[in-house]
N, C-alpha and C positions, 0 to 999 in steps of 0.2 A: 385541533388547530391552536396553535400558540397564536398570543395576543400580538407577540411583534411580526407576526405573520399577517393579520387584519389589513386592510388599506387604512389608510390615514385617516380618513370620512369615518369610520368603524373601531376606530381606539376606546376601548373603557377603563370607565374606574372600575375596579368589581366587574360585577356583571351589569352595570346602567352606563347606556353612554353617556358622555361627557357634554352632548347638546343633548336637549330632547326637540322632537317636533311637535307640531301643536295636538296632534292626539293625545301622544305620550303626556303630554302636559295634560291635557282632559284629563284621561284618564287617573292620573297621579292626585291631582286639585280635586276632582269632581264637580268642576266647573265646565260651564257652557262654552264655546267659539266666542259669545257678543259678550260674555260676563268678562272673560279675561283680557279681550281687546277696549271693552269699557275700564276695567282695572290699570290695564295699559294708561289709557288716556289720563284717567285721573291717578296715576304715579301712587296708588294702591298697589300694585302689582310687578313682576318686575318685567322691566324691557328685552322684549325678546333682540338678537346679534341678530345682523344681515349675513347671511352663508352665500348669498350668491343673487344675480341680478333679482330672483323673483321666489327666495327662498327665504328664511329664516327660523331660527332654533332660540331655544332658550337654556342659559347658561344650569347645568343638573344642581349644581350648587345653591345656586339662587333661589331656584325654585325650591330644594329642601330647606332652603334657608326659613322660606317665606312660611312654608307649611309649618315648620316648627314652630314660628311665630305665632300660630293662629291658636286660639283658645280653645280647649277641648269640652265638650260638653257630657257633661257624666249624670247617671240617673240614679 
């Protein structure tokens, strides 16, 4: 299936969609539900978009942005 064949909801860059949802975000961060909506609050983290009345994603960018940012720890 070609990409401009996807619905609009399903568009990627690559092979990562363009929102994530809050799994994909777990998953990616390896952070908790309460760590990243705590992060949220204190503007540590970045603000997930509103996608729809009772939905939201967080921009793929952003979030690679964020993780880049973080310190890595080597042994």
């Amino acid at each position: 299936m070609d990409q401009t064949e996807l619905p609009s909801h399903v568009q990627t860059v690559g092979f990562l969609p363009q929102m994530l949802r809050l799994p994909a975000v777990l998953k990616v961060t390896g952070l908790g539900r309460s760590t990243v909506y705590r992060m949220v609050a204190e503007h540590t983290f970045p603000a997930p978009v509103k996608l729809a009345k009772r939905a939201v994603g967080w921009r793929h960018d952003d979030v690679q942005q964020w993780t880049a940012g973080r310190p890595s720890t080597s042994r």
